[in-house]
Backbone bond lengths (Angstrom), bond angles and torsions (degrees), N, CA, C in turn:
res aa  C-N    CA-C-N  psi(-1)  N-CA   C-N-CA  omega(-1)  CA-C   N-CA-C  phi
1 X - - - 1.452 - - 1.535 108.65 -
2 X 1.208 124.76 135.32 1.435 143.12 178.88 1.723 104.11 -55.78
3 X 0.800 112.47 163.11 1.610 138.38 -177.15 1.793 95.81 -84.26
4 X 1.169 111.70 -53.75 1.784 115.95 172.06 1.544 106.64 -50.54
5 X 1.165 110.95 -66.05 1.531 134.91 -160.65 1.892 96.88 -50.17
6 X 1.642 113.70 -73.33 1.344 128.15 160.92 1.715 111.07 3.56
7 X 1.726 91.77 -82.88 1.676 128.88 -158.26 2.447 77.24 -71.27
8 X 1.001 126.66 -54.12 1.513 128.92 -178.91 2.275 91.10 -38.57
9 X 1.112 83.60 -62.81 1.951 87.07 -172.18 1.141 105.34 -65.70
10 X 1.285 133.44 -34.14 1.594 126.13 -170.80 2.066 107.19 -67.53
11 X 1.417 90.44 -28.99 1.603 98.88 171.38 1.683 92.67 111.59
12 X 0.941 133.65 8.05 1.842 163.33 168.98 1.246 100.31 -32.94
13 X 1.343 147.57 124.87 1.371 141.27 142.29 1.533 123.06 -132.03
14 X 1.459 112.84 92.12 1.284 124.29 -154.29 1.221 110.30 -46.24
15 X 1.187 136.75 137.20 2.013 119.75 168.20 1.321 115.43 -91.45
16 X 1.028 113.54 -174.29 1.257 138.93 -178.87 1.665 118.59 -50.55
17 X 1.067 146.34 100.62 1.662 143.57 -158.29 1.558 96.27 -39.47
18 X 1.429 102.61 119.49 1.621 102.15 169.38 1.725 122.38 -62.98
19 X 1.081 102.84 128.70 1.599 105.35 -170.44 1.768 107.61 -77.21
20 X 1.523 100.57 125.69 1.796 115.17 -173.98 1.743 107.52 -33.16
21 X 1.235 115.24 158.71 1.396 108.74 178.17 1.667 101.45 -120.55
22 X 1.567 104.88 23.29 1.705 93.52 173.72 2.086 78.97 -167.22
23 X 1.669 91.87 -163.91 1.263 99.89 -170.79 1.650 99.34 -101.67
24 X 1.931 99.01 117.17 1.306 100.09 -167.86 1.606 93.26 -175.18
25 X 1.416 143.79 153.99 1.369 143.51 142.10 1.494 132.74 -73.75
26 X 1.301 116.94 115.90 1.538 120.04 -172.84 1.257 103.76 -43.30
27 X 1.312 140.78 -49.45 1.440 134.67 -172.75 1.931 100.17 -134.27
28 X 1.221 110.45 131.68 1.726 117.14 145.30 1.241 128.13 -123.23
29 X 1.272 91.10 132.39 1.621 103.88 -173.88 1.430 111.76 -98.34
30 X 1.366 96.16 148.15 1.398 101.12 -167.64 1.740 121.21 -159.06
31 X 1.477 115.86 91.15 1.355 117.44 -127.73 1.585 155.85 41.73
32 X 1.236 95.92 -83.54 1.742 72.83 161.68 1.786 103.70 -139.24
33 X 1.284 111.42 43.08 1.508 126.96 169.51 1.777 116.61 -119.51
34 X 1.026 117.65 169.99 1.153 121.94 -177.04 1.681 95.93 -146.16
35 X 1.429 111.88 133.18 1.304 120.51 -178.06 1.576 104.39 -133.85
36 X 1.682 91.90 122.61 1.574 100.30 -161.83 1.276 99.31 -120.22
37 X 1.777 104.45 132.13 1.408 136.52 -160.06 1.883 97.59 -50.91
38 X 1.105 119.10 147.49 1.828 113.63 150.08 1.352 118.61 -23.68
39 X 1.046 123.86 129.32 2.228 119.24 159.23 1.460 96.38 -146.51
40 X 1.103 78.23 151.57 2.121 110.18 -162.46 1.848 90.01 -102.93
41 X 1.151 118.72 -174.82 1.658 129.10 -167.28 1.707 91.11 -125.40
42 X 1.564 72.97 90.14 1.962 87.15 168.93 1.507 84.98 -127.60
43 X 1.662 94.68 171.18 1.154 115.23 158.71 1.587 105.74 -158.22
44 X 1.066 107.35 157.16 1.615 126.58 -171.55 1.513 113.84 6.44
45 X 1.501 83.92 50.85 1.946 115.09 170.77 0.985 119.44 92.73
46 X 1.555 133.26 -5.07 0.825 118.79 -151.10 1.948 92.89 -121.75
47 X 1.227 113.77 170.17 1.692 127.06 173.66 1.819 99.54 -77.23
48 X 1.401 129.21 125.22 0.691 109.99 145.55 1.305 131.27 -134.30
49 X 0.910 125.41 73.74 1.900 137.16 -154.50 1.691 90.79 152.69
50 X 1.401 109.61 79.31 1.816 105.88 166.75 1.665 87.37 -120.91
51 X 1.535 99.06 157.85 1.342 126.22 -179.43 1.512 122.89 112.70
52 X 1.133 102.16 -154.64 1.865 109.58 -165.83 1.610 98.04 -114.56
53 X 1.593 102.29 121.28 1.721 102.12 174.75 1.449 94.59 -91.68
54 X 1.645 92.35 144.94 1.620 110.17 -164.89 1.668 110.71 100.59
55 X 1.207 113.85 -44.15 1.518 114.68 171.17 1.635 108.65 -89.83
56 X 1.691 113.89 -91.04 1.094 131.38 178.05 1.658 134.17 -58.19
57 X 1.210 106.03 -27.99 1.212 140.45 -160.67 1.808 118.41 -129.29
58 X 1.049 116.63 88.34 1.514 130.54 172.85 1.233 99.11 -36.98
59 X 1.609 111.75 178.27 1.619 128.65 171.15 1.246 91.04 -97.16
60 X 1.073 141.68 -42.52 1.499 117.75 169.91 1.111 144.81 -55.20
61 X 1.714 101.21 -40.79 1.348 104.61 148.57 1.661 134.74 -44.80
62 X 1.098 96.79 -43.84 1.403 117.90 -163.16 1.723 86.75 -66.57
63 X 0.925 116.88 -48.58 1.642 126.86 -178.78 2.086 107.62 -55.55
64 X 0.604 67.30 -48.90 1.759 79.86 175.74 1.917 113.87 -79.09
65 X 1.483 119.90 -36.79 1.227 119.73 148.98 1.751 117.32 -47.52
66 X 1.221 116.05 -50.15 1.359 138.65 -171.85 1.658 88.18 -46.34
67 X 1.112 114.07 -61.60 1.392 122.52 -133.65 2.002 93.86 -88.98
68 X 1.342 91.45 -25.92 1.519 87.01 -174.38 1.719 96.63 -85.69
69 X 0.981 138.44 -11.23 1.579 151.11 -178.81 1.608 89.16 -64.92
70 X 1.519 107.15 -53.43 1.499 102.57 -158.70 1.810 111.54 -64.49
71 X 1.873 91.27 -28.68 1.780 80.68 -177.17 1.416 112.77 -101.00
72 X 1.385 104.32 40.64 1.543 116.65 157.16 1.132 123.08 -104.82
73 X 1.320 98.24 -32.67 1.981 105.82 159.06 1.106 127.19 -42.27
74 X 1.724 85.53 -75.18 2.098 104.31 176.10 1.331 96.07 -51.53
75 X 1.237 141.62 -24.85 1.487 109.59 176.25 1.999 113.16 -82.14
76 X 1.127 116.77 -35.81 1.266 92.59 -170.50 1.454 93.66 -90.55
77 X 1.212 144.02 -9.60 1.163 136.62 169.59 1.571 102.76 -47.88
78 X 1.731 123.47 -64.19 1.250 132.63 -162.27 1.271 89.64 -73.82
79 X 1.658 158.05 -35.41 1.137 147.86 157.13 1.637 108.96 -18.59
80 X 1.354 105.18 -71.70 1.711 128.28 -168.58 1.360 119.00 -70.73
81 X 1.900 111.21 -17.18 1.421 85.99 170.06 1.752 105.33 -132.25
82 X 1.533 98.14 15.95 1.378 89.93 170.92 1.202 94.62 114.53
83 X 1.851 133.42 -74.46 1.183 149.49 -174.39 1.183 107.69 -153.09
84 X 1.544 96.30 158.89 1.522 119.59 172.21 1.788 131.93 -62.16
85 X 1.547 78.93 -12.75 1.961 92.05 177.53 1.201 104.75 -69.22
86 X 1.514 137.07 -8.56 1.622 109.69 -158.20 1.562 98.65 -107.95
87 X 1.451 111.68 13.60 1.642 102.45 -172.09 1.504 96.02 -92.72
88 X 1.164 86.08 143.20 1.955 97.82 -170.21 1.769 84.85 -91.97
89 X 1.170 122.54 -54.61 1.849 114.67 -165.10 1.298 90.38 -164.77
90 X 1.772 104.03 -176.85 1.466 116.04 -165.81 1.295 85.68 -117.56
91 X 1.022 123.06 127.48 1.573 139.26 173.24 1.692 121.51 -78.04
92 X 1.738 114.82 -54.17 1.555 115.98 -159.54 1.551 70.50 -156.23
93 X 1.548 104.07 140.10 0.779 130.96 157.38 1.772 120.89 -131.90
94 X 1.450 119.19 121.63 1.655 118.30 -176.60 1.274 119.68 -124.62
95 X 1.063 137.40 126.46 1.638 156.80 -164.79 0.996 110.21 -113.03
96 X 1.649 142.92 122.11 1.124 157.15 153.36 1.253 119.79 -95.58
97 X 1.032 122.92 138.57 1.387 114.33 -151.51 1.595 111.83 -133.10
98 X 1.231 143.87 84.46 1.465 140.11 -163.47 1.829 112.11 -64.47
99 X 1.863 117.55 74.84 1.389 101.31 -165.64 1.314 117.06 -118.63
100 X 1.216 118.98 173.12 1.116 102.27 173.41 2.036 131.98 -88.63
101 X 1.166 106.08 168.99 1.743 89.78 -171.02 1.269 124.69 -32.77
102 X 1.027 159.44 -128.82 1.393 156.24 -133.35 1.490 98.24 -87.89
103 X 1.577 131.81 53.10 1.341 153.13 129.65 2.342 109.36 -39.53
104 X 1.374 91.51 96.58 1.870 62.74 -162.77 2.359 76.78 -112.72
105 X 0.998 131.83 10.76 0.959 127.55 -164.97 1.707 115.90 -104.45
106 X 1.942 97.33 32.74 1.381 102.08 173.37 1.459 113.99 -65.04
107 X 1.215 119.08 -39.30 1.794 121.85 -177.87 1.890 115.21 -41.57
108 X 1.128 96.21 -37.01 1.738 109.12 -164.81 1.411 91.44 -69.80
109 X 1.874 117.51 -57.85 1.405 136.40 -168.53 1.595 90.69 -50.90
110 X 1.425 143.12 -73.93 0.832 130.08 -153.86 1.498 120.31 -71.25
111 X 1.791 117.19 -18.29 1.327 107.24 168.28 1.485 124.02 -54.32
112 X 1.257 113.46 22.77 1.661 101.01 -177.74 1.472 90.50 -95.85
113 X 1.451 125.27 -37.69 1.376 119.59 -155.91 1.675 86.17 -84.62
114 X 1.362 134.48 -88.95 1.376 126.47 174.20 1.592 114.49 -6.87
115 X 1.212 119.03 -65.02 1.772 95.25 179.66 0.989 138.62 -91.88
116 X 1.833 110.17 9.16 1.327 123.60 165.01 1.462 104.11 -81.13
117 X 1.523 140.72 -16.58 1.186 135.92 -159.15 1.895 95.46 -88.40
118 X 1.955 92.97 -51.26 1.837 100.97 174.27 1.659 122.71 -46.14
119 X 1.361 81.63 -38.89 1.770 82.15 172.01 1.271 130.91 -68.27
120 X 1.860 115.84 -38.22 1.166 127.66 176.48 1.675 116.99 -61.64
121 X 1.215 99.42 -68.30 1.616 114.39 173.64 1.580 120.80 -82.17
122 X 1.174 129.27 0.79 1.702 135.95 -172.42 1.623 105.71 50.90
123 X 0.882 125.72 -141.03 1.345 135.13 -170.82 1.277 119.52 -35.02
124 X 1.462 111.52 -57.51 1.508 131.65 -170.15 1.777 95.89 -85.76
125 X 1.494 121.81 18.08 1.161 119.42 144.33 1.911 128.80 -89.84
126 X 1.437 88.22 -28.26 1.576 90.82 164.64 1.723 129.46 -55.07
127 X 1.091 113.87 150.52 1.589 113.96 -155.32 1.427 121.15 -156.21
128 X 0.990 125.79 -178.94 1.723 111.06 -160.26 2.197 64.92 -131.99
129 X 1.565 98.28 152.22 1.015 116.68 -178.46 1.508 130.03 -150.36
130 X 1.276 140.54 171.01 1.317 133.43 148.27 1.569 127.09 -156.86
131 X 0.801 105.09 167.62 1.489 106.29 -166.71 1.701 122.57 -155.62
132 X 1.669 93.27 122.05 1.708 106.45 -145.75 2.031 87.72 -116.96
133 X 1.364 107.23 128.51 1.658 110.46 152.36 1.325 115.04 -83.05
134 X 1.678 113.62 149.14 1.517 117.76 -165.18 1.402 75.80 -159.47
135 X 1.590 93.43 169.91 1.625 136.63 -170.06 0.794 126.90 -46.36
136 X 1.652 105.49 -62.63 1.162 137.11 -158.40 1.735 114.67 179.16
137 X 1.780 115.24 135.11 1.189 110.54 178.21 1.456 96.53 -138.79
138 X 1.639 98.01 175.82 1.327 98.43 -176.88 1.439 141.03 -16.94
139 X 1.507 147.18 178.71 1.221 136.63 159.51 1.465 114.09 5.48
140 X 1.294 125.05 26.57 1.401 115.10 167.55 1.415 112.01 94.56
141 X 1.218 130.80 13.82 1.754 137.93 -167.81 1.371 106.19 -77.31
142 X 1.601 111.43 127.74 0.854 122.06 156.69 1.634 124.62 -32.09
143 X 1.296 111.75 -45.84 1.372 120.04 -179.08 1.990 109.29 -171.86
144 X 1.560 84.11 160.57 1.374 98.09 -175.99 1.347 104.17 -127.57
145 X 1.629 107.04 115.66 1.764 109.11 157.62 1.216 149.92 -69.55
146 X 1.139 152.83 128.97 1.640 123.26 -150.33 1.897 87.59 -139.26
147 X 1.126 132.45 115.77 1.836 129.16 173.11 1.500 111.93 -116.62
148 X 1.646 103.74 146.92 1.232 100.55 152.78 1.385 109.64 -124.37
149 X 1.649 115.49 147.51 1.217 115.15 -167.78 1.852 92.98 -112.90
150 X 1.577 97.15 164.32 1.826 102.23 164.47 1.359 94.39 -119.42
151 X 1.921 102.19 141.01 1.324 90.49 179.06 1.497 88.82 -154.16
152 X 1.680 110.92 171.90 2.026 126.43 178.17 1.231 108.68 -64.72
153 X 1.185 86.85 169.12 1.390 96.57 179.77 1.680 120.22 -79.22
C-alpha cells in the first residue's frame, strides 16, 4: 500500500505546502536526501498547539502536535519531490520542544511524530532522532520538527 493510500485510510488529507515564515526553502535536496526545513503545528494557518509542554500543553497534546508537524512535512516534502513514493526511509528525525523548566517528558511528546512516520513507511520509517527543550520558538509553538529523509532518484 502507497504512503498516499495509508495517510487516504488513516482519514489523512495532506494540505497545501506550508509557506516558509522567513527566508529559507521548505525542503533541499541534495543527492539522494531531502532535508526538510523546521514546521511548527499549524493547520490551515492557523497555530494550533501554542504554549509550554509541561505547563500549557499536556504530553498528549504535545503528542498530537508531533503528529500534526509530521503532516506538514509530507506535505512540503510531496510538494518538492512530486510524491511520496520516492522516499526510500526516514533518516533523522528532531523535535524542539517549547517547555517549561523541569519539563523532562519530551521523549513521550515526540513519539507521536516517530510512530506516525513507522506506521506510514514500516521499517524504513524508523530513524535515528533527538529531542532538545528550549525557551522559546516561533509564534509560540509547542514544538518544531526538523527531518531528513533518503530518497530515489
Amino acid at each position: 500500500m502507497s504512503v498516499q493510500e495509508k495517510l487516504e485510510q488513516m482519514g489523512v488529507t495532506l494540505p497545501d505546502a506550508p509557506k516558509p515564515l522567513g527566508a529559507y526553502v521548505p525542503v533541499k535536496i541534495a543527492g539522494r536526501f531531502a532535508f526538510c526545513s523546521g514546521v511548527l503545528p499549524m493547520k490551515d494557518g492557523e497555530m494550533k498547539f501554542a504554549g509550554k509542554l509541561g505547563a500549557d500543553i499536556s504530553v498528549d497534546d504535545g503528542r498530537e502536535a508531533a503528529k500534526l508537524c509530521v503532516i506538514n512535512v509530507l506535505a512540503n516534502l510531496k510538494d518538492a519531490l512530486g510524491n511520496l513514493e520516492r522516499v526510500v526511509g526516514v533518516v533523522r528525525v528532531e523535535g524542539y520542544f517549547n517547555c517549561a523548566p523541569g519539563c523532562t517528558e519530551l521523549p513521550q511528546a515526540l513519539n507521536g511524530a516517530s510512530e506516525l512516520f513507522a506506521e506510514l513507511f514500516g521499517s524504513a520509517g524508523v530513524h535515528s532522532r533527538m529531542v532538545v527543550g528550549v525557551s522559546e520558538l516561533p509564534l509560540n509553538a509547542v514544538m518544531e520538527l526538523v527531518c531528513v529523509f533518503e530518497i530515489s532518484d
